[in-house]
N, C-alpha and C positions, 0 to 999 in steps of 0.2 A: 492414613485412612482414605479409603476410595471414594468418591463423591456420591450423594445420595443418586440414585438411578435416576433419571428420566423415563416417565411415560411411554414417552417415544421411543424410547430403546427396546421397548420389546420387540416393536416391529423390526428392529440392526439398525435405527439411524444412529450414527458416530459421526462427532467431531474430527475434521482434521486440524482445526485452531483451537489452541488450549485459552487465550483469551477470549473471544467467540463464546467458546462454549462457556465459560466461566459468567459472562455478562447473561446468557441465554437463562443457565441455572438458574442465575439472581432472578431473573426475570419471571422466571415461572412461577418460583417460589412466591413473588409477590402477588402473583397472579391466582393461587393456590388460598393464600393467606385472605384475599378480597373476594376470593368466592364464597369459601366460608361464610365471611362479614355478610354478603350480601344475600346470602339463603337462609338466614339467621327471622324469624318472626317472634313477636310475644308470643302468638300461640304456641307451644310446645309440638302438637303434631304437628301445623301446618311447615313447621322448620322438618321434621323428623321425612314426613312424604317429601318436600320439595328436595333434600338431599337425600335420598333414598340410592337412586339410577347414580348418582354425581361423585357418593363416596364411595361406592363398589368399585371403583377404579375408571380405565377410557387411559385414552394415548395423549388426551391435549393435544390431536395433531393441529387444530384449529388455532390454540394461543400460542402454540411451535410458530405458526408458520407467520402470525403476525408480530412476535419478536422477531423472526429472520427477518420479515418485510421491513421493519424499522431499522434495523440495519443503516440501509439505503438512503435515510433522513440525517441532518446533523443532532436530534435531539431522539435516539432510539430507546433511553433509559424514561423518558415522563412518562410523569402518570398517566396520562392520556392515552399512551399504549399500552398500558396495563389495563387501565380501567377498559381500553377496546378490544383487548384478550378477552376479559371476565363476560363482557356484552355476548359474545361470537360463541363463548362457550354455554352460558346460559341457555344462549337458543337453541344451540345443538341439545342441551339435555332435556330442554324443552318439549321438542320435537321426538325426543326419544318415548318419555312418557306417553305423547299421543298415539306414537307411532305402536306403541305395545300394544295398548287397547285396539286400535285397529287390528292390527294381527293376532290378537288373543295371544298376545304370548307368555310366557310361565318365567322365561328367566333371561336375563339380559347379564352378559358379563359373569356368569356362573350365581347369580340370587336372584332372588325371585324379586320380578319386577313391579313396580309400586299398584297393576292391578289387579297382580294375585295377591300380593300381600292386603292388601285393604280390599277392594273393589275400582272398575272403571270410572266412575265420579267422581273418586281420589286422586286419581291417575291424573285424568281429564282437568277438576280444578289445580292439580299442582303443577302442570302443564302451562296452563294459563298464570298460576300463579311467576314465577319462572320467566314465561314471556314479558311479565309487569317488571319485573325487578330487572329484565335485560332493558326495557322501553326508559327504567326510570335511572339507570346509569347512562343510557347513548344519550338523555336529554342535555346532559353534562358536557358532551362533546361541539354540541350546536346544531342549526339548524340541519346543516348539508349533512351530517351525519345520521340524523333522525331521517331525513328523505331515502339516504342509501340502506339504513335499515329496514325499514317500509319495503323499499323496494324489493330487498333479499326474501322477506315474510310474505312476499305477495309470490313470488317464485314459488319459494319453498311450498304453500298451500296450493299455488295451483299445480304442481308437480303430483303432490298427495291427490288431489284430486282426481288427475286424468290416472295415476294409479291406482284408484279405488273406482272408478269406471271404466276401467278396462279398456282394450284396442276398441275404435270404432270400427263402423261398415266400410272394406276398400281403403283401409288403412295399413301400412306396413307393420306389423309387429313390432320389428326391430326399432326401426323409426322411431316410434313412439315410445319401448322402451328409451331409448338414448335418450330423450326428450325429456321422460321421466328426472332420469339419472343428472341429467344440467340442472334441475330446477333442483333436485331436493338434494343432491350433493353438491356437484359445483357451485350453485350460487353462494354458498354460506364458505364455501374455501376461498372464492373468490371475494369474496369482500371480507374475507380473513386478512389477505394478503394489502388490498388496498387499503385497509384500515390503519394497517400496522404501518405502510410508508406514508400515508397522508399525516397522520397524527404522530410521526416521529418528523416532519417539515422535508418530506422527499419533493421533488421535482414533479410538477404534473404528471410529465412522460413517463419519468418512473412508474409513480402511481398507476398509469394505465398498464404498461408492461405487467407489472406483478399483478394487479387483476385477471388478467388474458393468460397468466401461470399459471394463479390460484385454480381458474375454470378448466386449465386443460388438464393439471396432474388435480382437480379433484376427480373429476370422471374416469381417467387413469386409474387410481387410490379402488374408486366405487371398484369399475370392471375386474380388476385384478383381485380384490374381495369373493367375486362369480367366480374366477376361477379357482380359486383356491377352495372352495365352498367343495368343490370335483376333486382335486389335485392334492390337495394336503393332508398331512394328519392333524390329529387334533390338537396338537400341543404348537401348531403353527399357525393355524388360522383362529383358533380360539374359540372354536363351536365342532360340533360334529361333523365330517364330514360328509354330505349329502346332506345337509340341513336345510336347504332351499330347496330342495328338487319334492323331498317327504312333504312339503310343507305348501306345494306347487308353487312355489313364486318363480316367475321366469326372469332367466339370468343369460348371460352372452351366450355361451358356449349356447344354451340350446334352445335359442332363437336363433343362433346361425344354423344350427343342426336341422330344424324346424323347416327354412326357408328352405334348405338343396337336398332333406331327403328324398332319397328316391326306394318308394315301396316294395318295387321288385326287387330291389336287395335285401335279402334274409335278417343280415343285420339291421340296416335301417328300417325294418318295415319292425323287427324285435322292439328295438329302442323305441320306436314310437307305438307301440302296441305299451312297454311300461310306463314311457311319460305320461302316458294317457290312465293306467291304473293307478289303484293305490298303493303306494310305496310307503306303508305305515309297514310292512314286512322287509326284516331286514336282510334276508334272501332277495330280494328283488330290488330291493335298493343298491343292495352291494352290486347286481348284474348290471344294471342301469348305469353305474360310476363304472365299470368295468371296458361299458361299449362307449361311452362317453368321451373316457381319456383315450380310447384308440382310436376314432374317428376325424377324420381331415378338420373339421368344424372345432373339435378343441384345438387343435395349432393354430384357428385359423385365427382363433379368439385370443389366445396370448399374442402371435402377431397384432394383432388390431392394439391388445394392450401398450408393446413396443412402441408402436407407431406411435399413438398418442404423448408416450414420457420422450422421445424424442422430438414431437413439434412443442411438446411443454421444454423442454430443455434449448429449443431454437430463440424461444422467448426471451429464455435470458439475454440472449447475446447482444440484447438494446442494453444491459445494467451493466455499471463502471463492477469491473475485475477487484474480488475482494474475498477475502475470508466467505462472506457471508453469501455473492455468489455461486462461491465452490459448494456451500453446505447446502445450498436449493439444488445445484448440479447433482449434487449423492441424495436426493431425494427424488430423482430422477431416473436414478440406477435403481433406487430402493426399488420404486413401484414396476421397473420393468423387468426386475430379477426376482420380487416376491411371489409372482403369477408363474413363476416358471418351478 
């Protein structure tokens, strides 16, 4: 009988260690079992909203990456790094509920997401709710983990913030996009990663290494998302193609488009005549993906993606040679081959 799937395997991450992977399962699985337990309330809805976004499926790329990070520790099976999976993942799903209602959005992961199904005040309290139940397992961990929590939650919101206040005056777009994307993606992969080797007993240095992973293939993971958003079909990226551009959210590919159009070319002066209409028509969406993937600016943007899984994969090369290096290596490859 073949092993129950991982999460992560939709995106192609594979094992090349049959033990690895075997501890990894175990590990999920526990991980999986104490999410449940801990979204669990006497009230009946309030358990129903808070697992609503959580059991519609998601990759677990976040409690992936802090069983790999423990690894690196001599004790990567305690509890402590389950219990600091369950935290990292919490808040991700946390932030997803906020994140809907900011965006008005209808479905998340193919169902509708907890503030269509109820209302935003459901959304919203089971968001916070969520955030409680991540604050009242890291207490468990000790101080210095409640501080590095703190800290990730102070990112993550003010990321959300400068993206709900848009580019300032004399500001670079791009710029600021990236800036975006560290705060409310990399921070929380990044103290995925440190989580998982401080509370498996890694070595400080360790520990910093795989933090400085975690932030450079989260933003990697983010970008590569942007492209595929243009580039994929829909049974690969997991939403419709063009789902960012309809929906005006700016993304790599065309914030670099943005910055070197030049008007007097017919096509660039087209493209930014549609970025600028509404693309709720799917004739004009389809033309806008059409001039998108042919334009220098989307290569230039899977390059930038490359570049970055490759200074994230330079990272490793402070971590002792092991199974469980190789399998952050091929997570490496993943996000620089999924954009392509």
């Amino acid at each position: 009988m073949s092993p129950t799937p991982l999460p992560a395997e939709s995106l192609g991450f594979a094992f090349a260690d049959e033990a690895l992977e075997a501890r990894v399962r175990a590990g999920l699985q526990s991980v999986e079992q104490v999410l449940r337990e801990s979204t669990q309330s006497e009230a009946p809805f309030v358990t129903a909203a808070a697992q609503h976004v959580m059991v519609a499926g998601g990759k677990r790329f976040r409690p992936l990456l802090v069983l790999l990070a423990a690894e690196f520790g001599p004790e990567p099976a305690s509890d402590d790094v389950v219990k600091a999976a369950v935290v990292v993942e919490l808040t991700h799903v946390a932030t997803l509920h906020h994140d809907d209602v900011m965006d008005e959005a209808a479905l998340r992961r193919g169902s509708a997401t907890a503030n269509a199904a109820w209302d935003n005040s459901v959304a919203i309290l089971s968001g916070d709710w969520l955030f409680a139940r991540a604050s009242d397992l890291v207490a468990d961990l000790g101080p210095e983990a409640v501080r590095i929590q703190a800290r990730t939650f102070g990112r993550l919101v003010e990321g959300q913030i400068r993206e709900t206040l848009g580019v300032g005056e004399g500001q670079d777009p791009l710029a600021h996009y990236l800036s975006v994307v560290s705060d409310k993606t990399g921070s929380l992969i990044a103290t995925s990663a440190l989580f998982g080797a401080r509370y498996a007993g890694a070595p400080d240095e360790v520990q910093e290494s795989l933090r400085a992973f975690g932030e450079e293939i989260g933003v990697a993971f983010q970008l590569a998302d942007d492209i595929l958003d243009i580039a994929s079909a829909s049974d690969q990226s997991g939403k419709t193609p063009g789902t960012d551009l309809r929906e005006g959210v700016p993304t790599l590919p065309v914030l670099i488009f943005r910055a070197q159009a030049d008007p007097s070319r017919p096509d660039d002066a087209r493209l930014l005549e549609l970025l600028d209409s509404d693309l709720s028509d799917d004739a004009r969406l389809t033309e806008t993906l059409e001039l998108l993937r042919a334009h220098p600016a989307f290569r230039q943007a899977e390059d930038d993606v490359r570049r970055r899984a490759t200074d994230a994969r330079k990272l490793l090369s402070a971590l002792p040679e092991g199974p469980a290096r190789q399998a952050l290596d091929s997570l490496c490859d993943l996000v620089a081959t999924r954009s392509v």
